[in-house]
C-alpha positions in Angstrom: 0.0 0.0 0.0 1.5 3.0 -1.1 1.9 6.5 0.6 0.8 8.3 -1.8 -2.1 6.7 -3.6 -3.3 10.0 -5.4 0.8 11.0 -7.1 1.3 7.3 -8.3 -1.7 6.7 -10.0 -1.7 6.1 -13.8 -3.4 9.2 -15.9 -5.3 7.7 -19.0 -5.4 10.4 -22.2 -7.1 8.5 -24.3 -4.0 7.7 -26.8 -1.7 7.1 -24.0 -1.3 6.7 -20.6 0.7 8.4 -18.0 2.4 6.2 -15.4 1.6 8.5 -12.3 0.7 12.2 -11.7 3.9 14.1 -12.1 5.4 16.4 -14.5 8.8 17.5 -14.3 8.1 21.2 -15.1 10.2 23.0 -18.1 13.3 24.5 -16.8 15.8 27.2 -18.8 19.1 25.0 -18.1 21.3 26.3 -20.8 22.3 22.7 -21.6 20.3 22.7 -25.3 22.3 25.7 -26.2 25.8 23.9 -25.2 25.2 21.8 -28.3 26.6 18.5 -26.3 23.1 16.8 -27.0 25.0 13.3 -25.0 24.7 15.9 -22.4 21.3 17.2 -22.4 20.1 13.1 -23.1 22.2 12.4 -20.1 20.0 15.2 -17.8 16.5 13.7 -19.5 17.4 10.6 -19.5 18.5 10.4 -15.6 14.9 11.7 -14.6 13.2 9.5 -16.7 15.0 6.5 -15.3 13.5 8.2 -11.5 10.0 7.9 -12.4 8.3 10.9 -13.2 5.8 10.4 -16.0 6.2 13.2 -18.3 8.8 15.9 -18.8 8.5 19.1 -20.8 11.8 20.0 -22.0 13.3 23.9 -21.6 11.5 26.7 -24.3 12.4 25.8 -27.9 12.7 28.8 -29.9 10.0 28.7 -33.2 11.7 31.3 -34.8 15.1 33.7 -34.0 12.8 36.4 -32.9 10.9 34.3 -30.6 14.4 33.4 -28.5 14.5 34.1 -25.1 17.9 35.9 -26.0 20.4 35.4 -29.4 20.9 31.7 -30.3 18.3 30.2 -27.7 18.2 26.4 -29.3 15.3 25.7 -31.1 14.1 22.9 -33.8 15.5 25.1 -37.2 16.5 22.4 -39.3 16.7 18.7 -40.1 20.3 18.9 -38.1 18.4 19.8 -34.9 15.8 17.3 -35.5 18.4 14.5 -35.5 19.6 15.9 -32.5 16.5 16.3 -30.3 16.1 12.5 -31.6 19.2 11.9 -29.8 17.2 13.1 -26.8 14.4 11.6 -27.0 15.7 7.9 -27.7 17.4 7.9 -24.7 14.5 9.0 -22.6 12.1 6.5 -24.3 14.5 4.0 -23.4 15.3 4.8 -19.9 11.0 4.0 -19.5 9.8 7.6 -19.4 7.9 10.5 -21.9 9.0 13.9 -23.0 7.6 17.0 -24.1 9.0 19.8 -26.2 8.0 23.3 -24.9 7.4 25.8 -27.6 8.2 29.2 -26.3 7.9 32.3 -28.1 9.1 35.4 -25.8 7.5 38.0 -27.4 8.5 41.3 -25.6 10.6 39.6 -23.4 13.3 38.3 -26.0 16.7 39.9 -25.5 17.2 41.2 -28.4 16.7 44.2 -30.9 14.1 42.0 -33.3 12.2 41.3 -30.7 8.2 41.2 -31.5 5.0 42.0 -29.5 1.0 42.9 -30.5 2.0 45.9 -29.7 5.5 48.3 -29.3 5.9 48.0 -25.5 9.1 47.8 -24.0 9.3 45.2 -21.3 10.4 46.0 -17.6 12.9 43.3 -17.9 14.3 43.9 -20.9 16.1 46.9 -23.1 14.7 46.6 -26.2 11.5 47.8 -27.5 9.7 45.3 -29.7 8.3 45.5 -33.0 4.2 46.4 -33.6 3.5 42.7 -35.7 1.2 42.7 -38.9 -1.2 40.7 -40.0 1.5 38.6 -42.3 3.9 39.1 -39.3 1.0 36.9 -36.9 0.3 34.6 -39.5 4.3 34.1 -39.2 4.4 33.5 -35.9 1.2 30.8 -36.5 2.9 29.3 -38.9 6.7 28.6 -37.5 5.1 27.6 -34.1 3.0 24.8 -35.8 6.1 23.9 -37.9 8.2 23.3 -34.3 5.3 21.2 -33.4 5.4 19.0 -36.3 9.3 18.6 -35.8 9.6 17.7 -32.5 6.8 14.8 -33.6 9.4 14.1 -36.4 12.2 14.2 -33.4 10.8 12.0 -31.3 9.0 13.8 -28.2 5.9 12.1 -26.9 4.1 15.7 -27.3 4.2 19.8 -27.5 3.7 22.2 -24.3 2.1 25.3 -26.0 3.6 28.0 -23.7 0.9 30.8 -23.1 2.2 32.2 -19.6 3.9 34.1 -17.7 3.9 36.7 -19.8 5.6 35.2 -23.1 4.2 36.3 -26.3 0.9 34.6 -26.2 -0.2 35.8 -22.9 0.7 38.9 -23.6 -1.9 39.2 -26.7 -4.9 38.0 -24.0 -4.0 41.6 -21.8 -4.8 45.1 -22.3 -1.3 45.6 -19.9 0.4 45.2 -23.3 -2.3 44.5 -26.5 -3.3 48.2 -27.5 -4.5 46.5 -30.8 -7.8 47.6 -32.8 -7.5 44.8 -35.2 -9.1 41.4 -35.0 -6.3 40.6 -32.4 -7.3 43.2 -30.0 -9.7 44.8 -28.4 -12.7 42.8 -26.8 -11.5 39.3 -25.0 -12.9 37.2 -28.1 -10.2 38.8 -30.1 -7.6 39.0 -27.7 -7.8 35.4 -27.0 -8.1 34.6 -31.0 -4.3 34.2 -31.0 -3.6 31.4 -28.4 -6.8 29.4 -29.4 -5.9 29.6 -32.7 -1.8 28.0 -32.2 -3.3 25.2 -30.4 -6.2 24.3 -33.3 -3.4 24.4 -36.0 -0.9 22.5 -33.8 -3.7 19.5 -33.0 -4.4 19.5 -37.0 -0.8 19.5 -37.7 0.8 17.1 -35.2 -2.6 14.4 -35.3 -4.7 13.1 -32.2 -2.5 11.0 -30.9 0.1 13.6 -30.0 0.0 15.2 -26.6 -0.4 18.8 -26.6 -0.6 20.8 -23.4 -1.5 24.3 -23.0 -0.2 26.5 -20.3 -2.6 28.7 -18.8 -1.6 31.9 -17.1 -4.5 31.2 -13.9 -3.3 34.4 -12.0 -1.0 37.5 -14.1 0.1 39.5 -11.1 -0.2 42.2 -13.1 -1.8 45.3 -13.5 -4.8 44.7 -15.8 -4.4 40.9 -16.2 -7.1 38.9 -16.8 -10.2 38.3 -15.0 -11.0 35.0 -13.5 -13.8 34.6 -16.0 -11.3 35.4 -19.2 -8.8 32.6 -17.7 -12.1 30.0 -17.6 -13.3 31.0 -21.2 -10.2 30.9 -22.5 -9.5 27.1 -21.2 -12.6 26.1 -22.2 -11.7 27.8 -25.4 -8.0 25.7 -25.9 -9.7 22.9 -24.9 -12.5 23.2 -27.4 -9.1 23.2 -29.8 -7.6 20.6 -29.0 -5.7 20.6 -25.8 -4.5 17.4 -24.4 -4.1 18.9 -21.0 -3.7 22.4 -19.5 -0.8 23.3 -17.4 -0.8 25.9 -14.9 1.4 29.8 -14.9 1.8 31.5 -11.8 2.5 35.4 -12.4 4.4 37.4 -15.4 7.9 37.2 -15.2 7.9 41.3 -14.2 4.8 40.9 -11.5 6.7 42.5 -8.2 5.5 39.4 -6.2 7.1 36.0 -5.7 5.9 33.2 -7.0 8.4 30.0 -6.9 11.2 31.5 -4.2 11.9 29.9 -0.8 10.1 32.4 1.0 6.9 31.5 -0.9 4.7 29.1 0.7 4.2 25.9 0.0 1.7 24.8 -3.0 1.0 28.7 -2.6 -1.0 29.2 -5.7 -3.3 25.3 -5.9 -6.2 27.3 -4.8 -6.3 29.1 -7.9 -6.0 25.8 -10.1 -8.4 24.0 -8.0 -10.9 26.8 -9.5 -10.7 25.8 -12.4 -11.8 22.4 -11.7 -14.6 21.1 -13.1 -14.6 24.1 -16.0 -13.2 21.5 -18.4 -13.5 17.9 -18.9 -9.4 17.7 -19.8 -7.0 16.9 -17.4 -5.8 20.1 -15.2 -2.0 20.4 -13.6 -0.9 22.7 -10.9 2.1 24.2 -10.0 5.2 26.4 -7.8 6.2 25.3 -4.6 5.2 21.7 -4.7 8.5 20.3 -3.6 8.0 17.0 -1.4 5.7 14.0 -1.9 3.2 14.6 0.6 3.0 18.3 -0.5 2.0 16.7 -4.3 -0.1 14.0 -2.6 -2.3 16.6 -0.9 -2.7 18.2 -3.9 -4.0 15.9 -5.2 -6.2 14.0 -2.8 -7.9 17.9 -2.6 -9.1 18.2 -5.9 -7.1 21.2 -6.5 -5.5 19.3 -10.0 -5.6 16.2 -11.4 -1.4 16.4 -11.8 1.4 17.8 -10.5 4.1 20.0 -11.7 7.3 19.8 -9.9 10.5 21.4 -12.0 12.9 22.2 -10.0 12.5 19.3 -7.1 13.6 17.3 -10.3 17.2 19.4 -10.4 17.1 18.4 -6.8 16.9 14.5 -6.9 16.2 12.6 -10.2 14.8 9.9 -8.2 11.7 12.1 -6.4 9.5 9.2 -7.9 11.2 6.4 -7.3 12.2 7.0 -3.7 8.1 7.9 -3.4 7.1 4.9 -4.5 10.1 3.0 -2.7 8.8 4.7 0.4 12.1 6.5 0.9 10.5 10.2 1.3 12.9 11.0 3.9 16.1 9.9 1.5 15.2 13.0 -1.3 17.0 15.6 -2.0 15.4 18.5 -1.1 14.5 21.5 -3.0 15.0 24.6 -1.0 13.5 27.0 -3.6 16.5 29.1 -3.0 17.3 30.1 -6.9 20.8 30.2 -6.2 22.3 27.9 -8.8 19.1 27.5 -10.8 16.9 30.8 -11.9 20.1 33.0 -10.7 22.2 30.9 -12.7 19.7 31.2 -15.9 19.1 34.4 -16.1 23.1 35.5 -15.2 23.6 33.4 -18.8 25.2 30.5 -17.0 24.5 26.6 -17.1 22.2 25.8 -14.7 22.7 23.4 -11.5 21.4 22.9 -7.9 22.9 24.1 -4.5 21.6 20.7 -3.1 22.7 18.7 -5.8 25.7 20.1 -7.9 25.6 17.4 -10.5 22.6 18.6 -11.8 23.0 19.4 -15.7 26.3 18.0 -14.9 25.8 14.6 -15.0 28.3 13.5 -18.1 30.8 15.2 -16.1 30.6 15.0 -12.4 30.2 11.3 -12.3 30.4 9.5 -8.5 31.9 6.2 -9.3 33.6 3.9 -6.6 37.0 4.9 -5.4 39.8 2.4 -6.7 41.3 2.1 -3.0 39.5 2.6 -0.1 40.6 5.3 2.9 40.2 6.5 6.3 38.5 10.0 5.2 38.5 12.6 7.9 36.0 15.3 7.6 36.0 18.4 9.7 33.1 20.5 9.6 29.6 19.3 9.8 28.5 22.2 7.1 27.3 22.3 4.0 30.9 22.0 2.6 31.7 18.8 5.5 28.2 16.9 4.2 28.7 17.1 0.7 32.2 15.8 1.0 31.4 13.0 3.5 28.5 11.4 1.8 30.2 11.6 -1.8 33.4 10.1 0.0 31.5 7.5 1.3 29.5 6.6 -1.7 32.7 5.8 -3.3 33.3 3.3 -0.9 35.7 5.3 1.6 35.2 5.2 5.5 33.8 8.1 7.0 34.3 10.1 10.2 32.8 13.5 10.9 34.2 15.8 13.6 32.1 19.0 14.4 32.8 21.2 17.8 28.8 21.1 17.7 27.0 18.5 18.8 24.5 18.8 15.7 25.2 18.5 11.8 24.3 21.2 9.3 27.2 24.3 10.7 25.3 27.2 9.7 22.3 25.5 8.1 21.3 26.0 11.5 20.7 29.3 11.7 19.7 29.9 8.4 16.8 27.8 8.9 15.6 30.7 11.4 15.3 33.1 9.3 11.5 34.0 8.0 11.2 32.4 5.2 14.0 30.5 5.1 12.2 27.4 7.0 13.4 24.8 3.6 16.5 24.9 5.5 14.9 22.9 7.8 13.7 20.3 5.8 17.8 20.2 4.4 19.0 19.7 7.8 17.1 16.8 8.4 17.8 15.3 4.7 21.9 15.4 5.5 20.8 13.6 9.2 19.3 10.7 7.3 21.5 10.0 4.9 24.4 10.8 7.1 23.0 8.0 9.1 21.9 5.6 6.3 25.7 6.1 5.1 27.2 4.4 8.0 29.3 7.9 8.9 31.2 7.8 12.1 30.1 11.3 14.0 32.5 12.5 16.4 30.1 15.5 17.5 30.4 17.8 20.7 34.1 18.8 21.2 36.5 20.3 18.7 39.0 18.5 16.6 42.8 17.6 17.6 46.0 16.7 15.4 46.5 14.5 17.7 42.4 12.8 16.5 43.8 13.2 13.0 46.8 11.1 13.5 45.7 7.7 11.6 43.4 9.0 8.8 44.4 8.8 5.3 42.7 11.9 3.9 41.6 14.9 5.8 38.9 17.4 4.6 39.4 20.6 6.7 35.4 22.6 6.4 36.0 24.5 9.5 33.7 27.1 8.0 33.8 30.8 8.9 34.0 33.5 12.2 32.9 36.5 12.0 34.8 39.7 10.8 36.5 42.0 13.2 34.7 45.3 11.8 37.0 47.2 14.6 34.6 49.6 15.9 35.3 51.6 18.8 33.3 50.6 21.6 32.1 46.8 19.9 32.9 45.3 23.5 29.9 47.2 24.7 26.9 45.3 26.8 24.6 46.4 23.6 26.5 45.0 20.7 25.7 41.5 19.6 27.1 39.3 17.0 24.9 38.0 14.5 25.3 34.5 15.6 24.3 35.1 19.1 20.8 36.3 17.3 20.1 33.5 15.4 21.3 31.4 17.7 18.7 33.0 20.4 21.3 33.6 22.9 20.7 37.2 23.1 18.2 39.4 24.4 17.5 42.5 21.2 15.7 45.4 22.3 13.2 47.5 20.3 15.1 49.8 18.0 18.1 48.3 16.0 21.0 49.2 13.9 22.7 46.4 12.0 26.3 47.2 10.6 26.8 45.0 7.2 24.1 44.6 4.5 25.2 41.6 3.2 23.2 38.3 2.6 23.4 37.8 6.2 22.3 41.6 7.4 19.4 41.3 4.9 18.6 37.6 7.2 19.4 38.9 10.7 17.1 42.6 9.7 14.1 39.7 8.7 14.2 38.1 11.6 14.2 41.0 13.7 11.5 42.9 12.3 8.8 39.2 12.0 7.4 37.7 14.1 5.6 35.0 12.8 6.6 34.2 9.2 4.1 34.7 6.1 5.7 30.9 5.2 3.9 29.4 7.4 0.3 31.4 6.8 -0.7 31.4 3.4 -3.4 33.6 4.0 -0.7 36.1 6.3 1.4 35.7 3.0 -1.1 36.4 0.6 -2.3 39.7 2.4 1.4 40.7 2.7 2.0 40.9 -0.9 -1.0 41.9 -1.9 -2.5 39.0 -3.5 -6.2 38.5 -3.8 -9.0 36.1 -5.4 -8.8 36.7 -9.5 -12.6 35.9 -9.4 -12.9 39.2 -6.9 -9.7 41.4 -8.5 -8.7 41.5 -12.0 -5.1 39.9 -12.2 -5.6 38.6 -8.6 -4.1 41.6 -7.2 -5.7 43.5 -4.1 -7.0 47.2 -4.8 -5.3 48.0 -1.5 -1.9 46.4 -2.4 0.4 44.7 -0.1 -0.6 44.8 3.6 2.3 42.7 5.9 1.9 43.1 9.5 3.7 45.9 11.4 7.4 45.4 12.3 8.0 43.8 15.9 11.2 46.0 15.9 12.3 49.1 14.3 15.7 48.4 12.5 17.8 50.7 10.3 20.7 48.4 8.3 23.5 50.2 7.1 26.5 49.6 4.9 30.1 50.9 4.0 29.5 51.0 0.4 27.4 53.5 -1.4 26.0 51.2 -3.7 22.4 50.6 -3.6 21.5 47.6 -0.6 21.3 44.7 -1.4 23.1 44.9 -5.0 24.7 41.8 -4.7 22.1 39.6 -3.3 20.5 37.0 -5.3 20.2 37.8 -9.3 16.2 36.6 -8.8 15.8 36.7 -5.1 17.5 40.0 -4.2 14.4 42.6 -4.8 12.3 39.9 -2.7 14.4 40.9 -0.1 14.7 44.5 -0.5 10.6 44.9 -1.2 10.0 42.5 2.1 12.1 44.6 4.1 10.9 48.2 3.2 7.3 46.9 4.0 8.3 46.3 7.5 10.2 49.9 7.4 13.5 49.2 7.6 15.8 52.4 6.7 18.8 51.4 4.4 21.5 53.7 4.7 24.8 53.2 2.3 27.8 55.1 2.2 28.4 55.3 6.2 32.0 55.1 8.5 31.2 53.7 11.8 33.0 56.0 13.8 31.9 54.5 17.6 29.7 52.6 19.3 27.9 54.4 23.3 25.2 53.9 25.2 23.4 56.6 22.7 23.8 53.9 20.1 25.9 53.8 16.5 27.5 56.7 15.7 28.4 57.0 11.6 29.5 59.8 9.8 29.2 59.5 5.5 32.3 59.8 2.5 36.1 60.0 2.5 35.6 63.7 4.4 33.7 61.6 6.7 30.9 64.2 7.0 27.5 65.1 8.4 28.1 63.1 11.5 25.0 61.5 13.2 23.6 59.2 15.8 21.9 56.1 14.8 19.9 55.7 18.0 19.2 51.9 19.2 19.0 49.8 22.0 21.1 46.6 20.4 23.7 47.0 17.4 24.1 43.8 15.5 27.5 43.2 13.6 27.3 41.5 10.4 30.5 42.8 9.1 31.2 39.9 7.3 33.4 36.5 7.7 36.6 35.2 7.6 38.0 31.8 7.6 38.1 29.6 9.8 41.1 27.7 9.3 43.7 27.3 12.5 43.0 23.6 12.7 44.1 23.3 9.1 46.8 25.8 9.7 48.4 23.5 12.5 48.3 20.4 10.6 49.8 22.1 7.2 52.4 23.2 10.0 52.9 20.0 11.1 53.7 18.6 6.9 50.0 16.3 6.9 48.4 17.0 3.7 44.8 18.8 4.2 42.1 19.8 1.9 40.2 22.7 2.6 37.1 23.6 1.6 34.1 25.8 2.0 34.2 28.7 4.1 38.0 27.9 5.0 38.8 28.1 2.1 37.1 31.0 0.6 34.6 33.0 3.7 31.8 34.4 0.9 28.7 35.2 2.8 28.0 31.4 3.7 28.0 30.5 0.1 26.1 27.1 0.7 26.2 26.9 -3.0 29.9 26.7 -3.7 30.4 25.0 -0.6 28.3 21.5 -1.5 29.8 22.3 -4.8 33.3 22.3 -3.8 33.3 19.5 -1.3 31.5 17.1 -3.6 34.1 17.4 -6.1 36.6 17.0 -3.6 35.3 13.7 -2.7 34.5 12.6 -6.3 38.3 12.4 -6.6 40.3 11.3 -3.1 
């Protein structure tokens, strides 16, 4: 008897049948556009052999000007159709199906040709687009039906039409962007003539026994997005033209509120797909923040969908399904929504990956494969960096020991998992216990590590981590100054009013924490208020008349910074205005540009500039230092002393604003080749 009755049950379309209820969500990875199709088979291929029943590939271009940005891959010639086939072999042989995504960007191509229905420059982009023509629609038509009938002729099990998130057929259904007076705009019927009319000429061009999914933007985000009872006539509309199925969009890619982040809250937007049950007879998949098993299985067993959508979870661990069905929930990789080495990584023009799982898209050339003599492998540091290395180690057949002055494993994991909306972290923690655990690891927890300790190990991985940075402020000894790990760590009382020197990743944390009380990621309904977010059958678009609404700040807090650059410039390519817009609605004051001169009773005194001018008083009852990091690496420093060969890694090695990122990634290639 299985767990999850409602995920693993077969979907029947008629012409084929899906093995369970998941889709592995289309994801920008960059790897089509390496040209190494061994490589992107490789990717497919090891998610189809972990169970999930369908996957829809990354957005193939139909034409150049529909590119997300200059030589986005696409299906151009008989040369790419031969190597999509390469694809698609291997997936049909490894048990599983796969979709091609056709994805026009419209307005939101990078690059001068870009087209639109109308000449609207995108938010997100610098160039304005062209006004298309009548032959200029029928173009568009045309070379979308034509990628539709070649990735038949490569192979793919079926087509995802994209029509979301504000790509170039969503953004024909909007006034926001369609100023048209022709037959394509104007009233909704004609707005919505474009869309409906792809997916009739794609169903008479690919057959009946194709699969063709639609996806549906259920909620824009935006101002004057569609109305609930648009979104229903249009699906009833696709699916009146042939539509297989009819995937869900969450938000336009420039709506100032998060929809697939960390801080978002789990299966945050199913209410709005689970309206639109019942308003068609084909099958109906929800998406964004679904991201464990019993997450997708309550989904499900709630009628909000009859499938799933999980993308990124599938960067996470290529076996979701398998471990599922195995029963082995607790064994998968987590996805901690963090965007880090995915969407950051995607729209920075880099291959994509996973912080959790750094052989994601690198699969052909991060291979784990059992070490040729086993060791005695030493690992110091139970950290991000200590974990990945361990567990890779001792996949390869090498036994393990971990040492770690704390009696718990995940280093600074654990206090990231306390910042609002950062509670994923928890759910990481507990994945390293249990596989730690399942591994056979030898934990030498509680007391720090010796040379002496070290003495008999053949290999030693130093991942000490970091300690804070000396900012060297007069009067830092003082009873109100606090480190930011005596914060997190609770061991502190804060008063009422704040200042927090360092506007880093972990100033932009520690000013969260301070000013919440009870986190929004916990309360959908507390998170939906605080952005702003309403019912798209009450407000047009789903956004409130009133806007966002959070809950007043538990503290007052002002977070300052040496540099005079804007705060929070170097945060998170996709995550970073999250931050910013979260905490200027619980009125935090950013101040840039700032000397600290001293710290009194009065609270933190800063003057601004070279001429270090216009002197002030930052008046608070606790000052908070998150002047940075440095390494931590005397241990390593001792041994080196002593002539044992060490590897260090992580925050000894390089102290980056706990870059959990590099740090899995660096200690799992470590350990792919002691």
């Amino acid at each position: 008897m299985t767990q999850y009755p409602h995920l693993l049950a077969p979907l029947d379309l008629g012409f084929t049948t899906l093995k369970n209820r998941v889709l592995m969500g289309s994801m920008h990875t960059g790897l089509e556009e390496t040209k190494d199709w061994n490589r992107v088979a490789a990717f497919y291929a090891a998610r189809a052999r972990g169970g999930v029943a369908l996957m829809v590939t990354g957005g193939m271009a139909p034409n150049p000007e529909g590119g997300v940005f200059p030589g986005a891959a696409g299906l151009y010639t008989d040369d790419d159709i031969a190597n999509h086939r390469i694809v698609t072999q291997r997936v049909h042989d490894a048990g599983g199906k796969i979709a091609m995504q056709i994805l026009h960007a419209g307005r939101y191509a990078y690059s001068p040709g870009c087209v639109a229905p109308s000449a609207i420059k995108s938010p997100i982009s610098p160039f304005a687009p062209k006004e298309l023509d009548e032959d200029g629609i029928e173009k568009q038509i045309s070379d979308m039906v034509t990628a539709a009938v070649r990735a038949r002729q490569a192979g793919y099990d079926g087509v995802e039409v994209m029509g979301s998130e504000g790509y170039f057929l969503n953004q024909f259904l909007v006034t926001h962007t369609n100023k048209r007076t022709d037959r394509w705009g104007g009233s909704y019927e004609n707005r919505m003539r474009l869309p409906v009319e792809v997916v009739r000429r794609v169903r008479a061009a690919v057959g009946p026994d194709f699969i063709v999914i639609y996806r549906l933007s259920m909620i824009d985000l935006v101002p004057n997005g569609s109305t609930w009872a648009e979104v229903v006539q249009l699906a009833r509309a696709i699916e009146a033209a042939g539509a297989t199925i009819l995937n869900t969009g969450i938000g336009w890619h420039e709506a100032r509120i998060p929809t697939i982040a960390t801080s978002v809250p789990r299966r945050a937007f199913a209410w709005v797909t689970q309206k639109l049950m019942g308003a068609v007879t084909i099958p109906v998949i929800t998406s964004n923040r679904i991201n464990t098993p019993a997450v997708a299985e309550s989904v499900l067993a709630e009628r909000c969908a009859d499938m799933v959508s999980m993308a990124r979870p599938f960067l996470a661990d290529p076996d979701f399904v398998a471990k599922a069905q195995a029963g082995k929930a607790a064994e998968i990789a987590p996805c901690i929504a963090c965007n880090q080495a995915c969407l950051d990584h995607t729209f920075g023009g880099k291959l994509s990956s996973c912080l959790v799982n750094p052989r994601a898209c690198h699969e052909t050339e991060l291979t784990i494969i059992p070490a040729d003599t086993q060791k005695a492998v030493a690992v110091v540091g139970a950290g991000p960096a200590g974990l990945s290395a361990a567990l890779t180690a001792a996949e390869r057949g090498h036994a393990v020991t971990i040492f770690d002055k704390s009696g718990e494993l995940g280093g600074q994991l654990n206090m990231a998992k306390q910042i609002p909306g950062k509670e994923e972290f928890w759910g990481l923690v507990d994945y390293y216990s249990t596989m730690v655990a399942k591994a056979g690891i030898t934990l030498r927890l509680g007391a720090p590590a010796t040379p002496e300790m070290l003495a008999d190990f053949d290999e030693i991985i130093i991942a000490t981590g970091v300690a804070p940075r000396d900012p060297g402020i007069p009067g830092q000894d003082g009873p109100n100054v606090l480190s930011y790990i005596d914060v997190l760590r609770g061991k502190a009382k804060v008063g009422k009013t704040v200042a927090i020197v360092g506007a880093g990743g972990i100033g932009f944390d520690v000013a969260g924490y301070l000013v919440t009380d009870d986190s929004p990621t916990e309360n959908l309904p507390e998170w939906l208020q605080e952005w702003g977010v309403g019912d798209p059958e009450k407000v047009r678009g789903g956004l409130r008349n009133e806007g966002p609404q959070p809950d007043a700040p538990v503290r007052a807090v002002t977070l300052l910074q040496r540099k005079s650059e804007k705060l929070g410039k170097r945060l998170g390519k996709t995550t970073g205005w999250i931050h910013r817009a979260g905490l200027q609605m619980k009125n935090v004051q950013m101040i840039g540009g700032v000397n600290y001169e001293k710290i009194d009773a009065a609270g933190l005194h800063i003057s601004y500039g070279d001429a270090r001018e216009k002197p002030k008083v930052i008046v608070a009852d606790t000052i908070v230092l998150c002047a940075g990091q440095v390494p931590e690496r005397s241990l390593a420093d001792v041994l080196i002393a002593a002539g044992r060969q060490v590897h260090v890694i992580g925050g000894a090695d390089v102290a980056a604003e706990l870059d959990a990122k590099r740090a899995i990634d660096q200690g799992t290639r470590l350990a792919a080749t002691i």
